[in-house]
Structure formats: C-alpha cells, structure tokens
C-alpha positions as CSV (number, residue, x, y, z in Angstrom):
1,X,-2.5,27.6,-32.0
2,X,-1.8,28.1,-28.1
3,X,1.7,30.0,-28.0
4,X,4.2,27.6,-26.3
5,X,4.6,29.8,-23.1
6,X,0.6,30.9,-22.9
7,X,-0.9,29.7,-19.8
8,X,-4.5,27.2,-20.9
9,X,-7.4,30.2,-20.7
10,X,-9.1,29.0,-17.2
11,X,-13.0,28.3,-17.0
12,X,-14.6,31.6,-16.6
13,X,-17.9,30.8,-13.9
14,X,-20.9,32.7,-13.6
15,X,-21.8,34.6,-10.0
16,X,-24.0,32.4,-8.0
17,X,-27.3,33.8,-7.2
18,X,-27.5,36.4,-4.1
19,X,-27.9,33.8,-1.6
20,X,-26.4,30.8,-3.0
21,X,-22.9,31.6,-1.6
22,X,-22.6,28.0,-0.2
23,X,-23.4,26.4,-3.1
24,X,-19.8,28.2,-4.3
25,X,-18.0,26.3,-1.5
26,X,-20.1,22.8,-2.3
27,X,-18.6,23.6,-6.0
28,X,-15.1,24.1,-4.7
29,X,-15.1,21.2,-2.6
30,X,-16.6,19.1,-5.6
31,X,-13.3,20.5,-8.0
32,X,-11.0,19.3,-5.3
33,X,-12.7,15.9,-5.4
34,X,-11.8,16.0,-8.8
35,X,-8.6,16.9,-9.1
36,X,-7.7,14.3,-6.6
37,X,-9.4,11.8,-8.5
38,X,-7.3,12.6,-11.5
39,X,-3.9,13.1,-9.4
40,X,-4.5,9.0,-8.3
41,X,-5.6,8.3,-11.4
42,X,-3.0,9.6,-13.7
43,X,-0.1,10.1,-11.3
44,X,1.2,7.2,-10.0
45,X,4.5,8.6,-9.2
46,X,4.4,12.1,-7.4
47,X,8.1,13.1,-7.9
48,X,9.8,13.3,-11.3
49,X,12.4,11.7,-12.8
50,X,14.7,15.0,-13.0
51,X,14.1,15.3,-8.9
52,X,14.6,11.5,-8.8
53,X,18.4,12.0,-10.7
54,X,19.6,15.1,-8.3
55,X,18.4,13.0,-5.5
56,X,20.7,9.8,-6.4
57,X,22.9,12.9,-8.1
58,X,23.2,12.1,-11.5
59,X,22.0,13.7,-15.1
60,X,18.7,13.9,-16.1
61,X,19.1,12.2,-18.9
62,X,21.0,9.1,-16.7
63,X,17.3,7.6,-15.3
64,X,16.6,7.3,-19.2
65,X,18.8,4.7,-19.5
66,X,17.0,2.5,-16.7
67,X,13.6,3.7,-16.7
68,X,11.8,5.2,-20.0
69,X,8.8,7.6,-18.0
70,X,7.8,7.8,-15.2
71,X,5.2,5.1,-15.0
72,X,7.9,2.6,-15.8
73,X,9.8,3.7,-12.6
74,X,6.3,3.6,-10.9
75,X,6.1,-0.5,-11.9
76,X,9.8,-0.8,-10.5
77,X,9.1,0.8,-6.9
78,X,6.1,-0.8,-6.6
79,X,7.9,-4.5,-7.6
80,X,10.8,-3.8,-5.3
81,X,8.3,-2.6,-2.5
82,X,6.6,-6.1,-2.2
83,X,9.6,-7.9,-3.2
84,X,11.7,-6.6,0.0
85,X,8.5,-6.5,2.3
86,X,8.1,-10.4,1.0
87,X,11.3,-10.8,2.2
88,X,11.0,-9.6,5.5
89,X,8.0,-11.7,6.2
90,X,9.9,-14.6,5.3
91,X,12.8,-13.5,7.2
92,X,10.3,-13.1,9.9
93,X,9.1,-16.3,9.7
94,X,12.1,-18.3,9.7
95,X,13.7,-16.7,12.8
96,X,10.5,-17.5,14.6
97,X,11.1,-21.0,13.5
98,X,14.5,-20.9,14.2
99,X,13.6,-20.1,18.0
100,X,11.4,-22.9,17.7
101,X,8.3,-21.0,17.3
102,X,4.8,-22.8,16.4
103,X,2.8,-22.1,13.9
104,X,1.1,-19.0,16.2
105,X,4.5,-17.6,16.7
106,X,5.6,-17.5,12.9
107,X,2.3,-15.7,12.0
108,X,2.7,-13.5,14.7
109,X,6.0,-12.6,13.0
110,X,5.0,-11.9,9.9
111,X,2.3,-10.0,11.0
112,X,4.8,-7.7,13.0
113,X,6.9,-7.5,9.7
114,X,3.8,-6.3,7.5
115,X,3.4,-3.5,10.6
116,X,7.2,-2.6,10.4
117,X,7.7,-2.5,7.0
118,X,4.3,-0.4,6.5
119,X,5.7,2.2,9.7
120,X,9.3,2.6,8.0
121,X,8.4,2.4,4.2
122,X,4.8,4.5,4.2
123,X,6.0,6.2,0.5
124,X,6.2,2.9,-0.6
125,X,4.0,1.6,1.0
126,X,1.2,3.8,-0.2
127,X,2.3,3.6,-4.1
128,X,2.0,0.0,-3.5
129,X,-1.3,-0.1,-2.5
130,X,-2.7,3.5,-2.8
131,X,-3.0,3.3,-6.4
132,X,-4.8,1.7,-8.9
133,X,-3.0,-2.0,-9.6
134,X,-4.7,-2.3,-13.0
135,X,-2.0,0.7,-14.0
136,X,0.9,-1.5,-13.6
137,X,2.3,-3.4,-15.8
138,X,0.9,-5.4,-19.0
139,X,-2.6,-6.7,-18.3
140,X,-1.0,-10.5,-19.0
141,X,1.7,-10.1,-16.3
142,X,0.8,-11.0,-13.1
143,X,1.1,-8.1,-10.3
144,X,3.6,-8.4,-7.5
145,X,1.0,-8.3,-4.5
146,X,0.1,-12.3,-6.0
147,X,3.6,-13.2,-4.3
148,X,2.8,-11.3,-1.0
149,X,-0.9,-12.9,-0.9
150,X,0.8,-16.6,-1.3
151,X,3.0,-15.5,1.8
152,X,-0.1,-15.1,3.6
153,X,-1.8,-18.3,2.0
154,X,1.9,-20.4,2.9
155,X,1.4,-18.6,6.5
156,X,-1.9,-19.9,7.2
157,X,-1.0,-23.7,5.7
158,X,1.5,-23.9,8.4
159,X,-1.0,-23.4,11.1
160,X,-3.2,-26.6,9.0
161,X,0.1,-28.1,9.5
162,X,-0.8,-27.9,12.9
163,X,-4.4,-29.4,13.0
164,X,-6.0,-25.9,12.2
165,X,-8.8,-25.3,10.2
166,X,-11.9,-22.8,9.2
167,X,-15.2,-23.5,8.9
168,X,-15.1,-20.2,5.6
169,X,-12.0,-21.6,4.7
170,X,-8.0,-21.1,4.8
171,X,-8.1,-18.0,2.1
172,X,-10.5,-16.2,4.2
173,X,-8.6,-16.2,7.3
174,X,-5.6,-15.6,6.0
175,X,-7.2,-12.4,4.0
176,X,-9.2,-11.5,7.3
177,X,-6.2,-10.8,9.2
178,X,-4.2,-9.1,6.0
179,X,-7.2,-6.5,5.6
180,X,-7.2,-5.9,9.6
181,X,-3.5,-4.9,9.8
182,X,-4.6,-2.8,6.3
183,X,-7.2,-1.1,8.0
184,X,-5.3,-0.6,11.2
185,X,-2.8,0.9,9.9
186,X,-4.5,3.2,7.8
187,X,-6.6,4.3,11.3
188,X,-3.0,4.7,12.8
189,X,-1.4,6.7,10.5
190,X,-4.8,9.5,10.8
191,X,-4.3,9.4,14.8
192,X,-3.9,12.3,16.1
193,X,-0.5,12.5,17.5
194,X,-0.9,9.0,18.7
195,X,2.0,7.1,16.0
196,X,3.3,5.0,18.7
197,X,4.6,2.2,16.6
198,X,3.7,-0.8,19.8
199,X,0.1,-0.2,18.6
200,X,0.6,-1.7,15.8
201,X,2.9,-4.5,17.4
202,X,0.2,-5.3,19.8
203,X,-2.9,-5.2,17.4
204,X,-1.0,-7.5,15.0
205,X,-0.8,-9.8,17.9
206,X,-3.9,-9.8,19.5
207,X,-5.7,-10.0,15.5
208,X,-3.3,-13.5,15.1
209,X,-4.9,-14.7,18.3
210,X,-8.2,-13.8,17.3
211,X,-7.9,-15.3,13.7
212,X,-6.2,-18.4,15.3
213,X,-9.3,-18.9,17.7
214,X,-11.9,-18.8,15.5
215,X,-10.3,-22.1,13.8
216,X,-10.9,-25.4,15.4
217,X,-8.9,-29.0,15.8
C-alpha cells in the first residue's frame, strides 16, 4: 500500500531512437491532448470549494451546507448562468417593445443581450457551454439551455407574427443565427488584441438582418 504522502511512481519511457527526437515532441503534444481531454471531462468546475468559501469568506465546511461536491455547485452556476442570461434577453426584448420596436428590433435585442452577457460573464459563460451537458444533472431532468433555446424559438414566432416565414423552417433560423453569434464570439475572444466589444454589437445586427432576409411574406 502507497504511503499516504508518497507521490504515484510516474511512467518511466524508453529513449527514442537516435533520430527520432521529434517523435518525443509528437508524444508530448499527444499527452497534453490528453490531459485536456480529461481536465473537460472530469473537471467541470476549475476552482474548489475551499477557494470558493475564502472568496465569499466563509468556512470551508459552510459551502457543505448548500452544495455537497463540487459537481453539484457546477449544476448550480451553470442553472443560474442561463437563468440570468434568459432574463436579459427577455428584458431585452421587452424594452425593444416598449419603444415600439418590430419584430426585427426585438430580435436585434436579444441578440445584443446574448453578445453582452457572453462579453461580461465569459467564466460563465464557458462552464455553460464549454462542457459536456450530459454531466449535469440527472439524465431525466431537463437541462437549462431547453429554456434559453425556447427564447430563441418565442423570438422567431414573433417575427411569424409578423408575416415571416422559412422555406427550412422557424427552428432552423432561429438556431442559424444562435450558432453564428456562438461561433462569433468564440473567433472574437482568440483575436488578437482586437476585443472591441461593437464587433459583436454590429455582427449580431447585421446576422438578424441576414436571418430576417432570407424569410419571405
């Protein structure tokens, strides 16, 4: 038996044969695939819960009381995360209409929110969509993103409201423009030095007018 403070005996490797010296940097790269692999798929939450308790500065033993591991806590953030940015779409979207906005105008404003919220949450952000859903949660319960995809779906049945419609349907506009402002903003946070938050603004618009154009009356 391992001795409680022994450190696990790592893999001894064999010298590569003279000349093979980049197959050792093919096998490094390889082991780091690897390890990331694991990290994503057995570490949903990259902080513990003794750093989350001197954070909110309490006792360890405090986050016990609310949340019983870690991936428990996980579920929670990623719940919240979806309820709030839920919320801001639909804050979004009834400030548009407030204003008198169309049906153009209220997507446009929910599409902004779904920017801003990504920009100003991105820890949350990326737990909420970085990892692997089927680790949330009991397989029976349905996962949080189902509300934020029937705010897209309610989004786009405003705009039939309005005489719109698709000749692939309202499900695949509305997740057409939901996987563009993904993919944007994954391309804008790996831009070098180029964050400037009005590309997202002004991709999120010009992706509602192209959505909105390819319907017809």
């Amino acid at each position: 038996m391992r001795k409680v403070n022994e450190q696990p005996t790592a893999t001894v490797r064999s010298r590569n044969p003279r000349g093979q010296g980049e197959r050792l940097r093919q096998d490094i790269l390889a082991a780091v695939a690897r390890l990331l692999d694991e990290k994503v798929a057995n570490d949903a939450l990259p902080v513990s819960l003794r750093e989350v308790a001197r954070e909110v500065g309490i006792a360890a033993q405090s986050m016990y009381l609310h949340f019983s591991d870690k991936d428990e806590l996980a579920r929670a953030v990623v719940a919240d995360g979806y309820e709030r940015l839920v919320t801001v779409m639909r804050d979004a979207d009834a400030e548009a209409a407030a204003h008198g906005g169309d049906a153009r105008e209220r997507l446009t404003a929910q599409a902004e929110a779904f920017c801003e919220f990504a920009r100003t949450q991105r820890g949350v952000y990326r737990l909420m969509f970085g990892y692997d859903a089927t680790a949330f949660g009991v397989p029976r319960e349905e996962h949080p993103s189902l509300d934020l995809w029937q705010q897209w779906l309610d989004a786009f049945h405003t705009c039939e409201d309005e005489g719109l419609s698709w000749p692939k349907g309202t499900k695949h506009a509305a997740i057409t423009l939901w996987s563009a402002l993904f993919g944007r903003f994954a391309l804008w946070t790996s831009t070098f030095g180029r964050q400037d938050p009005e590309e997202l603004t002004t991709f999120a618009r010009c992706m509602v007018d192209t959505v909105l154009r390819d319907g017809t009356r």
